[in-house]
Backbone as CSV, one residue per row, in Angstrom:
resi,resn,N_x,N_y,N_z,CA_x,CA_y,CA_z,C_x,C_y,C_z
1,UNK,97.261,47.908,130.760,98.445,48.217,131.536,98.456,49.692,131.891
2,UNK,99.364,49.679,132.909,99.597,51.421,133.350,100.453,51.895,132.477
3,UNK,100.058,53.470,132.381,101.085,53.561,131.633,102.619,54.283,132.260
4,UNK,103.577,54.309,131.939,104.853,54.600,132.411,105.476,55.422,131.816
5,UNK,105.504,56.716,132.430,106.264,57.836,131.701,107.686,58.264,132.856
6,UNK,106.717,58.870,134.277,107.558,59.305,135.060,108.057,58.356,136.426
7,UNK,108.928,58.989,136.986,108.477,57.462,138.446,109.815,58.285,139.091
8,UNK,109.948,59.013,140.246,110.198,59.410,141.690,109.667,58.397,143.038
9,UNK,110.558,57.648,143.351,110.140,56.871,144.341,111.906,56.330,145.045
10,UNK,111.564,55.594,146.087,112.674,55.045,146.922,113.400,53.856,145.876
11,UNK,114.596,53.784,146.370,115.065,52.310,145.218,115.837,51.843,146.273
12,UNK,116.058,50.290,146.101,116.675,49.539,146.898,117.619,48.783,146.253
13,UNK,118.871,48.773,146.995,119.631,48.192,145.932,120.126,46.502,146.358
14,UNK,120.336,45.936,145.161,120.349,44.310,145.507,121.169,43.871,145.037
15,UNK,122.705,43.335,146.239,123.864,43.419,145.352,124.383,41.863,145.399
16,UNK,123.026,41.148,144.537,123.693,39.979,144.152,123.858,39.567,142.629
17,UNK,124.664,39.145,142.259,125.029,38.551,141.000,124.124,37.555,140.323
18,UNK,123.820,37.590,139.160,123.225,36.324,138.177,122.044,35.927,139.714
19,UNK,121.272,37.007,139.809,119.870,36.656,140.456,118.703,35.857,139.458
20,UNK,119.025,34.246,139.481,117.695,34.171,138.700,116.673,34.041,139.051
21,UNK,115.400,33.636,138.130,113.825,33.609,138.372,113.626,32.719,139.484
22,UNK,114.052,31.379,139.730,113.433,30.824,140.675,114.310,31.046,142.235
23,UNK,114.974,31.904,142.357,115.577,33.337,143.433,114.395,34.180,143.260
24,UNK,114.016,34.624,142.251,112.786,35.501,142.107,111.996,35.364,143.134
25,UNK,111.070,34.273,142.593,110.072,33.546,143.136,110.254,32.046,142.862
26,UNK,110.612,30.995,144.091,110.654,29.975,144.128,109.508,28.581,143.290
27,UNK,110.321,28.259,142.442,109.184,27.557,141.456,107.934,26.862,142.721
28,UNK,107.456,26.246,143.585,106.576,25.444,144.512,105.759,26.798,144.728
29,UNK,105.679,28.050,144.202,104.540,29.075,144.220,103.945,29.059,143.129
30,UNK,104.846,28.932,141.737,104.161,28.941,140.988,102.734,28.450,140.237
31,UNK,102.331,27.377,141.327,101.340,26.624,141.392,99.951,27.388,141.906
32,UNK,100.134,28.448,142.694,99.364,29.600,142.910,98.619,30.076,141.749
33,UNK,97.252,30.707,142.310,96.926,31.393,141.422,97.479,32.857,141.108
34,UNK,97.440,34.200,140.266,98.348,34.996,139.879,97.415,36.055,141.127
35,UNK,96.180,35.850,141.256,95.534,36.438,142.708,95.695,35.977,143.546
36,UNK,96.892,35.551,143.647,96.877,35.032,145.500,98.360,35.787,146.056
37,UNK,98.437,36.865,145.013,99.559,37.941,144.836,101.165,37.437,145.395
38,UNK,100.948,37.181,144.173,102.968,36.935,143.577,103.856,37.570,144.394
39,UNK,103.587,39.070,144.950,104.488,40.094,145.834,104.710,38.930,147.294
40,UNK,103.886,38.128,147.401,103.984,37.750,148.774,105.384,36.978,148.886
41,UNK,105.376,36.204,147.281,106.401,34.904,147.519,107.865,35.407,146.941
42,UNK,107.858,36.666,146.737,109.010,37.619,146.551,110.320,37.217,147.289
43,UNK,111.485,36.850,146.648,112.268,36.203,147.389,112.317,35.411,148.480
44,UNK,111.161,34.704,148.476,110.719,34.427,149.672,112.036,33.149,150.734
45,UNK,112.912,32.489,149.979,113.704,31.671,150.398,114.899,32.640,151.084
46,UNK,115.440,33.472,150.225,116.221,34.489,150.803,115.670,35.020,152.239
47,UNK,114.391,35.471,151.960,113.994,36.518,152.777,113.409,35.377,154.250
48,UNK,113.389,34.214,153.881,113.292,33.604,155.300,114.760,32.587,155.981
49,UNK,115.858,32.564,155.159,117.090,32.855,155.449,117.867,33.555,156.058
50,UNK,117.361,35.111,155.767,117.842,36.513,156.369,117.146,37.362,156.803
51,UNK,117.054,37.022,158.159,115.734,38.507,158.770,116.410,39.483,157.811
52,UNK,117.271,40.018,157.874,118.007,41.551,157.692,117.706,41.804,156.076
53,UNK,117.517,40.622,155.171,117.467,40.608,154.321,116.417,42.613,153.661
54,UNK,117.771,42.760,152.783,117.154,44.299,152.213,116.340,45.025,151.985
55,UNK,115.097,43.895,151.148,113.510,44.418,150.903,113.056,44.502,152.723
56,UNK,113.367,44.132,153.283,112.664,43.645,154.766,112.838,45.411,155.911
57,UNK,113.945,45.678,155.455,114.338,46.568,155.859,113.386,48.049,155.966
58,UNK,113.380,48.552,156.733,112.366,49.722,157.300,112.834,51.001,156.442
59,UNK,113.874,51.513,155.907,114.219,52.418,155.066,113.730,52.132,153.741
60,UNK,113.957,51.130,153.215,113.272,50.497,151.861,112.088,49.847,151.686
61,UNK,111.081,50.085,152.622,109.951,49.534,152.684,109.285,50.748,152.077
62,UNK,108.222,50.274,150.644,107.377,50.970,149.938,108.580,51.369,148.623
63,UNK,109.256,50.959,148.473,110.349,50.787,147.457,110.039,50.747,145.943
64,UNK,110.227,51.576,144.958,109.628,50.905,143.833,110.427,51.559,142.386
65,UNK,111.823,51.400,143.357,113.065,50.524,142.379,113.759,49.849,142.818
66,UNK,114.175,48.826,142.035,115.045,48.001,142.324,116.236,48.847,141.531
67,UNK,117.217,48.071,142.069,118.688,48.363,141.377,119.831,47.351,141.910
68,UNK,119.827,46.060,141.204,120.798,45.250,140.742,121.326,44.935,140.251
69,UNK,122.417,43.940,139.935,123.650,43.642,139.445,123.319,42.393,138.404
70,UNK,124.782,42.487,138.107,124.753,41.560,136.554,123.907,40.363,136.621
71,UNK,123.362,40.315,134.997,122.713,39.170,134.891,121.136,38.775,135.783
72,UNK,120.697,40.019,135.971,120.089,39.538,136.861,118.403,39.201,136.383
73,UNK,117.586,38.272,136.566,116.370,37.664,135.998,117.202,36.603,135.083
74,UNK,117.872,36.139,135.411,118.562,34.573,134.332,118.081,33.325,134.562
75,UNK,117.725,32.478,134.041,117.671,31.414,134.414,115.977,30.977,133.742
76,UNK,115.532,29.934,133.952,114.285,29.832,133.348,113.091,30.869,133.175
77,UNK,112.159,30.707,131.914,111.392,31.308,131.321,110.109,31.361,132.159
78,UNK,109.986,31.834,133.292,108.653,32.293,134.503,108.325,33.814,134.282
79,UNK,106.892,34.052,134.112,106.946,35.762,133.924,106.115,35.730,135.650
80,UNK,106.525,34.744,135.922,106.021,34.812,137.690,107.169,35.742,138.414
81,UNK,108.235,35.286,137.843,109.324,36.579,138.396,108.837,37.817,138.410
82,UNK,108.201,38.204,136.955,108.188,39.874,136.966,106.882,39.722,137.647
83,UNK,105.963,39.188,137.780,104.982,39.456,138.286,104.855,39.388,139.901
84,UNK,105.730,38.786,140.409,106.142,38.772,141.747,107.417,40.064,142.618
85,UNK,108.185,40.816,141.419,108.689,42.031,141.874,106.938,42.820,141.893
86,UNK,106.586,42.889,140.354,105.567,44.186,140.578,104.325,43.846,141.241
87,UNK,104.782,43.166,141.488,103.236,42.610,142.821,103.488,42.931,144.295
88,UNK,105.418,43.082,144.764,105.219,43.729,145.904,105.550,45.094,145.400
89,UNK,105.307,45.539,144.869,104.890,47.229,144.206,106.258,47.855,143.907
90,UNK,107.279,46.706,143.107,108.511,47.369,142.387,107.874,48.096,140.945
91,UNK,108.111,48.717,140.556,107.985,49.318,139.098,108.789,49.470,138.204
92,UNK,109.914,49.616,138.295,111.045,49.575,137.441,112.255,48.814,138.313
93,UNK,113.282,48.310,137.111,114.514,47.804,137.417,115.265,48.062,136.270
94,UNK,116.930,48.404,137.856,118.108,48.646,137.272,118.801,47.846,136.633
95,UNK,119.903,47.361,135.650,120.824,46.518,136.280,121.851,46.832,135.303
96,UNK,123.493,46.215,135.452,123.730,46.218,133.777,123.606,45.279,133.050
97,UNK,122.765,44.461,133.430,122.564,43.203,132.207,121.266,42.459,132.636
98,UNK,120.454,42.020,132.470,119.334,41.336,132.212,119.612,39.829,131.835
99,UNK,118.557,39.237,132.062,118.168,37.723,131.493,117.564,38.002,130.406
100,UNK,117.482,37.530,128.959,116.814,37.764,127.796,115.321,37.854,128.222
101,UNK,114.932,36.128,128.513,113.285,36.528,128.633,112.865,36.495,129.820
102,UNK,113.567,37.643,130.457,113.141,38.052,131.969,113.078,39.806,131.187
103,UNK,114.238,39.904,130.326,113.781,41.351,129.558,112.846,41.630,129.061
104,UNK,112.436,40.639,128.144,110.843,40.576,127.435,109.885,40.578,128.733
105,UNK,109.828,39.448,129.265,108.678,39.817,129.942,108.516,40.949,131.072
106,UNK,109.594,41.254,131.364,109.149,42.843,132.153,108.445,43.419,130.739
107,UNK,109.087,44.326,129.855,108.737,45.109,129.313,106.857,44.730,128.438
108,UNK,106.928,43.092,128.478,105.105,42.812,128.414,104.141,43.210,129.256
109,UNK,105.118,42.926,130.530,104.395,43.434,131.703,104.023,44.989,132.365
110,UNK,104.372,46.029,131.309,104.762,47.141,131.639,105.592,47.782,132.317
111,UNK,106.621,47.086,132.429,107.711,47.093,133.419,108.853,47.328,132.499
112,UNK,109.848,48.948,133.123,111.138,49.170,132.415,112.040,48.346,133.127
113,UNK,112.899,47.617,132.444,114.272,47.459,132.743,115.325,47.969,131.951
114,UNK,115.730,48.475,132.574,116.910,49.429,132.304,118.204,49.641,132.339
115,UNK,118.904,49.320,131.684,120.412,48.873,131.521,121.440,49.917,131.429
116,UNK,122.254,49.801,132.331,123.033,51.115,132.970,124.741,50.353,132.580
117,UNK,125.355,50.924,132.630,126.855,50.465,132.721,127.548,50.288,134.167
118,UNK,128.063,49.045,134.065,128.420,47.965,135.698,128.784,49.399,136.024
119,UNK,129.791,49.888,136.369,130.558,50.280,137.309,129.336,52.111,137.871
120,UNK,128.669,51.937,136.806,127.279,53.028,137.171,126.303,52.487,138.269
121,UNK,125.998,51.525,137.875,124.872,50.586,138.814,125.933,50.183,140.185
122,UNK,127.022,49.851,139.938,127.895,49.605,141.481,127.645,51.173,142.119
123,UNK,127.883,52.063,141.532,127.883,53.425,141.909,126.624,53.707,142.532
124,UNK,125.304,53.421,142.265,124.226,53.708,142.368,123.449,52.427,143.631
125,UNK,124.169,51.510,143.421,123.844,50.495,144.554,124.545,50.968,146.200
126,UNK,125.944,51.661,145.788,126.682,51.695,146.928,126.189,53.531,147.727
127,UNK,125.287,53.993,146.869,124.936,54.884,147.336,123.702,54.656,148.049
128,UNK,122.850,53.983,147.724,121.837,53.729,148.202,122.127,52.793,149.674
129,UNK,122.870,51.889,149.751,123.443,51.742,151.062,123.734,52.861,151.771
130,UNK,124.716,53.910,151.314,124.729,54.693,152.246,123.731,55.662,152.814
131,UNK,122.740,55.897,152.068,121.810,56.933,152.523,120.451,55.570,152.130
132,UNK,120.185,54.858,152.647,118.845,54.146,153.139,117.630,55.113,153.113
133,UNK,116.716,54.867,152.216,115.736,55.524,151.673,115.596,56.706,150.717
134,UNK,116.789,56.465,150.444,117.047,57.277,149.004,116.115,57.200,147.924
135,UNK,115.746,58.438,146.882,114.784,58.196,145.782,115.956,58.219,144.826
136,UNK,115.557,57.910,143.352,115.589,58.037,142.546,114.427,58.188,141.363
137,UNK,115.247,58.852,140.328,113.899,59.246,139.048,114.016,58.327,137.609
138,UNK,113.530,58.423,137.346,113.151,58.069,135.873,112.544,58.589,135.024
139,UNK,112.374,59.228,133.947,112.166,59.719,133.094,111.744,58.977,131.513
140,UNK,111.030,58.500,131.842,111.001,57.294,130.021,111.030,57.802,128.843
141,UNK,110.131,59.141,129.026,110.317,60.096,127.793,112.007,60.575,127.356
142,UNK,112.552,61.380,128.391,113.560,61.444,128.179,114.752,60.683,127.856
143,UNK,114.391,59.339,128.488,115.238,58.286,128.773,116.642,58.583,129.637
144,UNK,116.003,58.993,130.864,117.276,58.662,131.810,116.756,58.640,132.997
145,UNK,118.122,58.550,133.959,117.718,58.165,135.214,118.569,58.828,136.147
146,UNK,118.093,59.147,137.220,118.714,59.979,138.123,118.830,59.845,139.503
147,UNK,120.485,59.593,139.547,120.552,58.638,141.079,120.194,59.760,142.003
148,UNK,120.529,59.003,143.273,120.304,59.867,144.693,121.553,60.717,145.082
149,UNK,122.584,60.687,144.247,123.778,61.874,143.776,123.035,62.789,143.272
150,UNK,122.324,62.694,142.343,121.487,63.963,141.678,122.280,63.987,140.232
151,UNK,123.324,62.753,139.790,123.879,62.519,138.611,122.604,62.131,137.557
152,UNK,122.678,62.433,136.060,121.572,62.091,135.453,122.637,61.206,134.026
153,UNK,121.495,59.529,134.373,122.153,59.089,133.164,121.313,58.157,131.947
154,UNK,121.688,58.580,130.715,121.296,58.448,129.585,120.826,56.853,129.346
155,UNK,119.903,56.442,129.358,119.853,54.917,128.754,119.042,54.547,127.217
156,UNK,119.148,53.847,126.764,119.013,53.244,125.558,117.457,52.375,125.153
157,UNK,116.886,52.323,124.745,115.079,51.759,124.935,114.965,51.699,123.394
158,UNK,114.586,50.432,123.282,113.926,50.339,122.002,112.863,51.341,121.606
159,UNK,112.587,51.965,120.660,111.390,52.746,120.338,110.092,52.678,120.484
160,UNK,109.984,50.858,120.445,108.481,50.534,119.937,108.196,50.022,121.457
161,UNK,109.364,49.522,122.137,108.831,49.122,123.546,108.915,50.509,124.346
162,UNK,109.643,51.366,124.106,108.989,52.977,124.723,107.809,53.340,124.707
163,UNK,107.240,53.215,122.938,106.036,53.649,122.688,104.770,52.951,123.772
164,UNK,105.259,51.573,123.649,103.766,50.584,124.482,104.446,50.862,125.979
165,UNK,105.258,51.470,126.299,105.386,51.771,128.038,104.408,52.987,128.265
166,UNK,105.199,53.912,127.295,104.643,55.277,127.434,102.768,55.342,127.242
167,UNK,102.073,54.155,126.646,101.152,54.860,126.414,100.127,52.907,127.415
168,UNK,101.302,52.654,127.807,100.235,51.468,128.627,99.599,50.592,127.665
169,UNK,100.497,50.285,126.640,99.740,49.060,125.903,100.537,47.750,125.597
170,UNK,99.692,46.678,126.164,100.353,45.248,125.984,99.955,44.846,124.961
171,UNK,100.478,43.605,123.946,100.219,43.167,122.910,98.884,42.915,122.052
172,UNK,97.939,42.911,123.214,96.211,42.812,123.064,95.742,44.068,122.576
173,UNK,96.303,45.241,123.425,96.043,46.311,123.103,96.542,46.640,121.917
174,UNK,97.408,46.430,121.164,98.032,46.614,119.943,97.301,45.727,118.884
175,UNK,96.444,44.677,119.175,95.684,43.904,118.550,94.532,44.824,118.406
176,UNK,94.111,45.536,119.097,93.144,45.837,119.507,92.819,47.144,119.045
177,UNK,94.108,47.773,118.517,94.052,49.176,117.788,93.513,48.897,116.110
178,UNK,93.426,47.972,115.606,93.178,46.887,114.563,92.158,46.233,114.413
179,UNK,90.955,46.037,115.613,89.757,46.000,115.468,88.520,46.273,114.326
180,UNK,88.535,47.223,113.853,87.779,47.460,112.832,88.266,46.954,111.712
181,UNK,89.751,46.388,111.409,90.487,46.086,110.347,89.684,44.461,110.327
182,UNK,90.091,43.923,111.390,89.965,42.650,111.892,88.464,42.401,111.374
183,UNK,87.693,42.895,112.039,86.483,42.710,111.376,85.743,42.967,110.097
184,UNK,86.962,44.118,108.974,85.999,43.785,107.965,86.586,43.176,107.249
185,UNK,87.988,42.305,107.239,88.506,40.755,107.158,87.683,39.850,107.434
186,UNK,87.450,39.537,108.534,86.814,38.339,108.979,85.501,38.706,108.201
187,UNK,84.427,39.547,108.169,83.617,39.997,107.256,84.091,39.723,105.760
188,UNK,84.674,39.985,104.983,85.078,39.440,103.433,85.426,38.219,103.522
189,UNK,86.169,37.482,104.477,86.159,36.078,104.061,85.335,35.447,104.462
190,UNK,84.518,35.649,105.381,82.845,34.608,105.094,82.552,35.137,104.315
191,UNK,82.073,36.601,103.215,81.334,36.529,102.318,82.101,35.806,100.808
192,UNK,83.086,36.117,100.766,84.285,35.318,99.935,84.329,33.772,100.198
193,UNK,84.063,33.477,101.017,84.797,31.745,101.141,83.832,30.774,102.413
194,UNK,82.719,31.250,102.028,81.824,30.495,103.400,82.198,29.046,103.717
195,UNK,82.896,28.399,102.932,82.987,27.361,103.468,84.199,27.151,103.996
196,UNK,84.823,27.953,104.615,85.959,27.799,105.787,84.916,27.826,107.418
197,UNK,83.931,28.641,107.096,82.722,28.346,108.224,83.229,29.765,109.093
């Protein structure tokens, strides 16, 4: 994984409620392979509903924050969702509330989500309407975030999922720091117990 410390880029804001996964990406993609890039089928029901639709939009094109509203990644257990924001090249997301394992799997995926307080994220959505192509920052080390006001605000991150953002490691990789352990285990118990094989 990449790793994720800093991130200055455009954010787009998405002001719908309890957005779930198959809003994400419509389950009849999921049948795709994960190279036949997930970014394509990116809201794709919305977005052929609504020319005008937000991501579509010429100010927020090359976008890589999101910033939405409650609840949002709810609904069934697809990490095709997160893999279909960061496939059309989102990198982080706002919101004040999350789907449980739409939380997990961003943060497997190397992906912050980041939990702000409602009436902050309304604040930060309704600004970004007004000034269309607005950046915002992020800071992971520090842990905050900094709208296109130039307000800076404090968020909350588990430690250990900081640590594997900050340094780009998914669960393999954490297996994998353990390697030499692993092997002179597996080494003592064939010489200990050959007949497990």
């Amino acid at each position: 994984m990449q790793p994720f410390t800093t991130l200055t880029a455009i954010a787009v804001p998405l002001d719908l409620v309890n957005v779930d996964t198959d809003r994400i990406i419509p389950a009849r993609f999921l049948r795709q392979p994960r190279s036949a890039g997930y970014g394509n089928f990116l809201f794709r029901d919305l977005r052929e509903a609504d020319a005008s639709f937000v991501l579509d939009r010429p100010a927020y094109r090359g976008a890589e924050i999101l910033v939405g509203a409650q609840n949002f990644g709810c609904g069934s257990s697809r990490e095709g969702a997160v893999w279909a924001l960061a496939g059309s090249g989102l990198r982080a997301w706002i919101a004040p509330s999350f789907g449980d394992i739409f939380l997990e799997n961003s943060f497997k995926n190397g992906v912050p989500a980041i939990v702000l307080p409602e009436a902050r994220v309304a604040e930060l959505r309704a600004a970004l309407v007004g000034r269309p192509g607005a950046t915002m920052s992020i800071d992971l080390g520090a842990q905050t975030v900094t709208g296109p006001d130039g307000k800076v605000d404090r968020f909350e991150l588990d430690p250990f999922r900081k640590e594997c953002l900050l340094a780009g490691l998914d669960e393999i990789d954490l297996t994998l720091r353990h390697e030499a352990a692993i092997a002179a285990y597996e080494e003592r118990r064939r010489r200990d117990r050959p007949w497990l094989g």
